[in-house]
MMTF fields as JSON, N, C-alpha, C and O atoms, coordinates in Angstrom:
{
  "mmtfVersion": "1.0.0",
  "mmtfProducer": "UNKNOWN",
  "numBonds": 267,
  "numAtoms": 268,
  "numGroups": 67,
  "numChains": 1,
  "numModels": 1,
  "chainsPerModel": [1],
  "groupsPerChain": [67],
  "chainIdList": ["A"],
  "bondAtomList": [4, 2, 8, 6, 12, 10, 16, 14, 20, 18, 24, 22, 28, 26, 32, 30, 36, 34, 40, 38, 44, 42, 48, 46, 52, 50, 56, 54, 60, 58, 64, 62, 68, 66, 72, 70, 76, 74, 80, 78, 84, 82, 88, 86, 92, 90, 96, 94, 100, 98, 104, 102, 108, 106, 112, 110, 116, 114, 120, 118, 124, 122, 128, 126, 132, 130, 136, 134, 140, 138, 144, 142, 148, 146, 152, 150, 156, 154, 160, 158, 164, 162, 168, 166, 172, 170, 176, 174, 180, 178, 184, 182, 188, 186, 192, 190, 196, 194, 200, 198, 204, 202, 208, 206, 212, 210, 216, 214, 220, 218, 224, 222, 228, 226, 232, 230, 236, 234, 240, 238, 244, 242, 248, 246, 252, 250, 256, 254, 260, 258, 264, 262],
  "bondOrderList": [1, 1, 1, 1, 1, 1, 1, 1, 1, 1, 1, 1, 1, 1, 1, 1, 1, 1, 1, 1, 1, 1, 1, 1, 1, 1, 1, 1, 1, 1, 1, 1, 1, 1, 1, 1, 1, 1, 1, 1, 1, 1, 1, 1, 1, 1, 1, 1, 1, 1, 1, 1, 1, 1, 1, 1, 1, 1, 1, 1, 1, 1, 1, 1, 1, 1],
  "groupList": [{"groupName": "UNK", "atomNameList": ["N", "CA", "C", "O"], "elementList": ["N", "C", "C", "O"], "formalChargeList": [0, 0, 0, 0], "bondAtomList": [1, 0, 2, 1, 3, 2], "bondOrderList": [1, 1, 2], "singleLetterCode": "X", "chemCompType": "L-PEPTIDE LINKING"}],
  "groupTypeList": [0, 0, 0, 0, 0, 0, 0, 0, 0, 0, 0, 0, 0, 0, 0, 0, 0, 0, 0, 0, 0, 0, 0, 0, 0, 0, 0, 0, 0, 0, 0, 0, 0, 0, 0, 0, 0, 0, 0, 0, 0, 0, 0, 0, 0, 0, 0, 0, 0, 0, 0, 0, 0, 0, 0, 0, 0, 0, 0, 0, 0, 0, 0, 0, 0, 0, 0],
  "groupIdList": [1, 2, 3, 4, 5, 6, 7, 8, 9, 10, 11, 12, 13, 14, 15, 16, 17, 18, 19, 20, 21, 22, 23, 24, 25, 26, 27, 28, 29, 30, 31, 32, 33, 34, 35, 36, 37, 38, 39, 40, 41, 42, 43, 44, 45, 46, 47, 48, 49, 50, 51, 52, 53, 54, 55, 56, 57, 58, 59, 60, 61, 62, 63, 64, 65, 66, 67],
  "secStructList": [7, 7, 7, 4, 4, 4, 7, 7, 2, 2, 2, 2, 2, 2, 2, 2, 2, 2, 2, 2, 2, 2, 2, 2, 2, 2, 2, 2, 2, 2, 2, 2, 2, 2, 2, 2, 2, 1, 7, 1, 7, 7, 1, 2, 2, 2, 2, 2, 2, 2, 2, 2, 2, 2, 2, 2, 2, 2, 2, 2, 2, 2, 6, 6, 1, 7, 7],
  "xCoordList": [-9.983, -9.302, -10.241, -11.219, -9.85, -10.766, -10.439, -9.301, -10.918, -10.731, -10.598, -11.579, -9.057, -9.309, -10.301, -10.733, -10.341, -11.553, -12.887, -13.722, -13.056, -14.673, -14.609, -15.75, -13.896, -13.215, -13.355, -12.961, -14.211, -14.678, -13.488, -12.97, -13.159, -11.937, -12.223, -11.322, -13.981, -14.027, -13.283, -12.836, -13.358, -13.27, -11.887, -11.343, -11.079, -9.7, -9.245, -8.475, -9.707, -8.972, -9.649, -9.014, -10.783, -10.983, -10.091, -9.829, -9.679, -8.841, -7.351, -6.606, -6.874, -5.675, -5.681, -4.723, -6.651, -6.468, -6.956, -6.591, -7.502, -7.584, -5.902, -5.26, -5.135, -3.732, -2.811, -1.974, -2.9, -1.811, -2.567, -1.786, -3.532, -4.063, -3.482, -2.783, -3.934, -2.758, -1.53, -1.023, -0.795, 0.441, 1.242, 2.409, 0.829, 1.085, 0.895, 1.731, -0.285, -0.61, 0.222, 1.006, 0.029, 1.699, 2.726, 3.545, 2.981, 4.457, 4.488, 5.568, 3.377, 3.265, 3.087, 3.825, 2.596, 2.557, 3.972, 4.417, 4.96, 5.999, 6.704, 7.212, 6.742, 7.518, 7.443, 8.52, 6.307, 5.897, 6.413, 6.902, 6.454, 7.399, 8.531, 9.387, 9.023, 10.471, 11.31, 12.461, 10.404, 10.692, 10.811, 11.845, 9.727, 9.61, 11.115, 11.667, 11.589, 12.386, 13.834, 14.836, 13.888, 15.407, 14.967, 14.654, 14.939, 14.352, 15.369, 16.396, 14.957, 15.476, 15.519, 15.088, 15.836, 15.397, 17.174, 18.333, 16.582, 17.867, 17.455, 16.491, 18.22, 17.583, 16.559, 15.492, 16.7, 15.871, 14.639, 13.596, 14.518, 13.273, 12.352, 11.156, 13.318, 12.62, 12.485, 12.161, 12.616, 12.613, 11.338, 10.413, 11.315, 10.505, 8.905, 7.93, 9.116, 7.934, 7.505, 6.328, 8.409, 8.328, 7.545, 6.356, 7.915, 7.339, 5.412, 4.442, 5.374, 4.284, 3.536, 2.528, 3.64, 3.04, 2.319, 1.167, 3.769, 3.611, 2.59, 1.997, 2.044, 1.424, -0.205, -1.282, 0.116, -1.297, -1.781, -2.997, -0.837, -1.3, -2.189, -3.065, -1.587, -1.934, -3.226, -4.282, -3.19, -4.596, -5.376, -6.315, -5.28, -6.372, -7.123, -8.335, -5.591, -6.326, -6.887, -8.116, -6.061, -7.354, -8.481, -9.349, -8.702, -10.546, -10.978, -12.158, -10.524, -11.566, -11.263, -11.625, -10.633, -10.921, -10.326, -10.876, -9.312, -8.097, -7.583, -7.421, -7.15, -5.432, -6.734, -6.448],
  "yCoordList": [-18.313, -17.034, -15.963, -16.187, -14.819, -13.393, -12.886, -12.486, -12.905, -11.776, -10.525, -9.911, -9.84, -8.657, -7.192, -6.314, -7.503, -6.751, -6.8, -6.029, -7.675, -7.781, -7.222, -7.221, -6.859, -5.699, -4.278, -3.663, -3.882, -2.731, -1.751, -2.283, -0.339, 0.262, 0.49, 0.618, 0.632, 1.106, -0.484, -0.375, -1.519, -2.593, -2.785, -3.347, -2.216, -2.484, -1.573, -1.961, -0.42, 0.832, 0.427, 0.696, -0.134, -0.997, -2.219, -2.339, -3.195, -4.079, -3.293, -3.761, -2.334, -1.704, -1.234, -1.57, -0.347, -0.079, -0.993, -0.54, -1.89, -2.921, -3.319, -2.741, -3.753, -4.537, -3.747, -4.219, -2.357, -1.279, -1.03, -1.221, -0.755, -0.738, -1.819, -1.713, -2.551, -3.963, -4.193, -4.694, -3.87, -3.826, -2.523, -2.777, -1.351, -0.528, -0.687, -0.206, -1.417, -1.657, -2.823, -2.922, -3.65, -4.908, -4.355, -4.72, -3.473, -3.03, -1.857, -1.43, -1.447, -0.412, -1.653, -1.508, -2.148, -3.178, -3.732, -3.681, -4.321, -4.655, -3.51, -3.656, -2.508, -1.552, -1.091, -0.655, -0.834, -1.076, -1.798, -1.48, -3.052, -4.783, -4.334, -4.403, -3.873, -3.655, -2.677, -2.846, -1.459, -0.458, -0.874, -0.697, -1.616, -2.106, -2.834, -2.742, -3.517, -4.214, -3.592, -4.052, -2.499, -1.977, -0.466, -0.121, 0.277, 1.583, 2.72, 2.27, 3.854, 4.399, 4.688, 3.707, 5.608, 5.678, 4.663, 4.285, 4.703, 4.104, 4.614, 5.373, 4.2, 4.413, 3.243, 3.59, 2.225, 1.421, 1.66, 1.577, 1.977, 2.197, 3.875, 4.162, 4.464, 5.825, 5.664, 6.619, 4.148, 4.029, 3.294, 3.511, 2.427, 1.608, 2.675, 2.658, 3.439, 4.736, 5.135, 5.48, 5.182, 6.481, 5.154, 5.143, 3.975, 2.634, 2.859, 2.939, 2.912, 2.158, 3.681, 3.461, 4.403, 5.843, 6.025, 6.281, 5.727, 5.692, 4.72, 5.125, 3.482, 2.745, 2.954, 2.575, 3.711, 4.55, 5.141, 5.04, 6.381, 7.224, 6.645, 7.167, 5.739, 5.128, 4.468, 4.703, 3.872, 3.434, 4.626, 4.892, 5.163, 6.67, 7.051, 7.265, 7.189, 7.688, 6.833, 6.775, 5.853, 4.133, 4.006, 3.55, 4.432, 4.127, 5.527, 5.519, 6.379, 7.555, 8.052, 9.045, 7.097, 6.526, 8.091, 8.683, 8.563, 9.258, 8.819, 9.467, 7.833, 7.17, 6.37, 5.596],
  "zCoordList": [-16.153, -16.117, -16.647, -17.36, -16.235, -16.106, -17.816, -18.059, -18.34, -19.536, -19.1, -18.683, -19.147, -19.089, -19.241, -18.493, -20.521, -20.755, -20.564, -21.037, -19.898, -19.059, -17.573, -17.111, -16.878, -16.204, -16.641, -17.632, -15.324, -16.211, -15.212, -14.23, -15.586, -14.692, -13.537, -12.708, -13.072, -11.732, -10.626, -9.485, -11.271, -10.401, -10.367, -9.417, -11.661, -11.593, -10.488, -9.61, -10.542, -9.475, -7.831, -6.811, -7.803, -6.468, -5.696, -4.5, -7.005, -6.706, -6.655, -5.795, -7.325, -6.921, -5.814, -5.118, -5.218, -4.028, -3.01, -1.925, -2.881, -1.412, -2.045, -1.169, -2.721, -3.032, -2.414, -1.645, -2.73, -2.321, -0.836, 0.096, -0.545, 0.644, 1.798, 2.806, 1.327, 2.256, 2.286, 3.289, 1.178, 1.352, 2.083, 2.381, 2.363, 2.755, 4.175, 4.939, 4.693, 6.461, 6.701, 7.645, 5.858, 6.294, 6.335, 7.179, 5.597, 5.996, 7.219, 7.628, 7.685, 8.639, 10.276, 11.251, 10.245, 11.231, 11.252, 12.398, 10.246, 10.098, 10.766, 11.878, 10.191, 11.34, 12.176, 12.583, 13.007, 14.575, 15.212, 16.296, 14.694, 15.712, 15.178, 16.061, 14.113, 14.398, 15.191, 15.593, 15.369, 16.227, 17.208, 17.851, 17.687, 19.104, 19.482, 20.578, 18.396, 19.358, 19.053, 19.601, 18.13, 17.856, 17.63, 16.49, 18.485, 19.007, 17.707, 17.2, 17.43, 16.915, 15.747, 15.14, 14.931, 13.461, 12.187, 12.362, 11.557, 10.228, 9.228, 9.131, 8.325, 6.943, 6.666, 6.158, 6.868, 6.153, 6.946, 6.297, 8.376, 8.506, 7.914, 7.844, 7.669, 6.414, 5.628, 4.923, 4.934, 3.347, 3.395, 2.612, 4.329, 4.548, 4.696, 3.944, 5.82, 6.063, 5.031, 4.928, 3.969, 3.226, 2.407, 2.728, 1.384, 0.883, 1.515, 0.761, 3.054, 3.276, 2.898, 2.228, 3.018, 2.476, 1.299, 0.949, 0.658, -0.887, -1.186, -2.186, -0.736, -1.249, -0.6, -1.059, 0.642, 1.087, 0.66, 0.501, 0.116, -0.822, -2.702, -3.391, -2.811, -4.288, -3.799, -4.387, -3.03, -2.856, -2.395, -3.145, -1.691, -1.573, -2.428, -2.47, -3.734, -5.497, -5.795, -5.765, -6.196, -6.607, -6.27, -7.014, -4.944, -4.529, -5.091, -5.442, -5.217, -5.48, -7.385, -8.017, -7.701, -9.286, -9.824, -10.753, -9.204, -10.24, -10.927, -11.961, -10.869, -11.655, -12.598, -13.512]
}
């Protein structure tokens, strides 16, 4: 196991954003095939939009070492 603190922050805010980075395109691919097959907007697919965004956006900052 990793000792935290031998982790320096630029690598932590790298590994945050490839994590949020991927989870944000899985869920954007996830809602493409779901559109596809049940046309139309809901709520869960705006919550969902709004989810894969949010986690685009965090990784954006993460790689460019704001947060």
């Amino acid at each position: 196991m990793v000792n935290d603190h031998t982790i320096s922050r630029a690598i932590k805010g790298r590994i945050l954003a490839r994590t949020c980075g991927a989870f944000g395109v899985v869920l954007l691919v996830y809602l493409g095939l779901v559109s596809m097959a049940m046309p139309g907007w809901s709520p869960a697919k705006i919550a969902g939009l709004v989810a894969a965004s949010s986690f685009l956006v965090i990784a954006a900052i993460a790689w460019r070492g704001i947060a």
